[in-house]
C-alpha angles and dihedrals in degrees: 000000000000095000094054091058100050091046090054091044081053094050094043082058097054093046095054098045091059099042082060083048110120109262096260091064098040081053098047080059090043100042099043093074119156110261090178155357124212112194099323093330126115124214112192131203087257087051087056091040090048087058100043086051092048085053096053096054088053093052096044083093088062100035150036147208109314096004088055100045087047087050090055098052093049084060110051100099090047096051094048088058089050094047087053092045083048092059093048099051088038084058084058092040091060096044094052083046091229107188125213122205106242087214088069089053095052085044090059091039092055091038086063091050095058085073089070132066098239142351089265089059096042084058089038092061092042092057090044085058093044089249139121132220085250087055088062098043091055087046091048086048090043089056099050090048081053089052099044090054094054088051104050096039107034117007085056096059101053116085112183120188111240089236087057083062101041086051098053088052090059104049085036112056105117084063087061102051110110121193115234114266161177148249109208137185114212137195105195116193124176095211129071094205088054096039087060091049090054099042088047094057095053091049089067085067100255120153119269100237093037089057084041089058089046103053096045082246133148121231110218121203111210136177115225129192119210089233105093098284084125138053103282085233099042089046087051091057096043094047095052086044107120108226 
């Protein structure tokens, strides 16, 4: 009897101390809510928001600013049925003991901060995203397992005759047509003042990612397609852009 009150005098305690915690911390408790639960694993709203940052970093080679922001909420629900279907092949992953080689991983990692202009702006970004360079890693990891699964389980198992293939390209052929396109690097500002600064300075014949440096900016690589994914206006300058 005893015991119980003073578990419960311990508990009252607890609740009230977090209740006088400042309002960040009580948020992080109320946020991080479960969303689903795949055999007797939780995944949590942060679990779901961790992915889709961790997206966004990956995509950030395809898209910017608003478009990218835009890419990553259309694909929320998506993203929270491949983060289910994650758990459940990781949980295989782990029982066949499928191994993955940490240089590949080094080698994604660095991979992701060639699309920043330093170090400084690759941590920056993570921080931004509330991540850490260790986050990444364990996502990364998380991906080859999920491959290896499918490899080992699945890939090794399909065998396709090479007329099979030969057949669906030919009937195929419209699918593999690909529009002429373009790698760019971009510098995006929000401000006029501060874009003519910066295109001045390039004028002047100084190097992309040194103006870049100058200026604290990120340089962003994107992959565009001559079939209206542009601005026409935009698309008519970057198609007439000498290398």
């Amino acid at each position: 009897m005893v015991k119980r009150k003073i578990l419960k005098t311990i508990l009252l305690i607890f609740f009230v101390a977090i209740c006088h915690m400042p309002y960040t911390i009580c948020s992080l408790f109320a946020e991080d809510k479960i969303i689903a639960i795949v055999n007797s694993e939780v995944v949590t709203q942060k679990d779901l928001d961790d992915f889709a940052n961790f997206m966004r970093m990956q995509l950030r080679a395809q898209y910017q600013g608003k478009e990218l922001e835009s890419k990553v909420q259309s694909m929320k629900l998506d993203l929270l049925n491949r983060l289910i279907e994650d758990r459940i092949i990781l949980r295989e992953a782990k029982a066949s003991n499928i191994q993955v080689d940490e240089s590949r991983i080094k080698e994604r990692v660095n991979e992701l901060k060639k699309r920043y202009s330093s170090d400084m702006d690759f941590q920056r970004s993570l921080s931004q995203q509330g991540l850490t360079q260790a986050d990444i890693e364990t996502k990364i990891r998380e991906q080859f397992l999920t491959y290896g699964v499918i490899d080992a389980k699945v890939k090794s198992k399909v065998v396709v005759n090479p007329r099979e293939v030969t057949e669906f390209y030919e009937q195929n052929t419209a699918k593999f047509y690909t529009s002429e396109g373009r790698q760019l690097e971009v510098i995006v500002v929000d401000k006029e003042d501060f874009a003519n600064q910066v295109y001045k300075d390039l004028k002047s014949g100084s190097d992309f990612n040194d103006t870049a440096a100058k200026f604290a900016l990120s340089v962003d690589k994107i992959n565009a397609s001559k079939d209206g994914e542009l601005n026409r206006e935009i698309e008519a300058v970057v198609f007439n852009l000498k290398p």
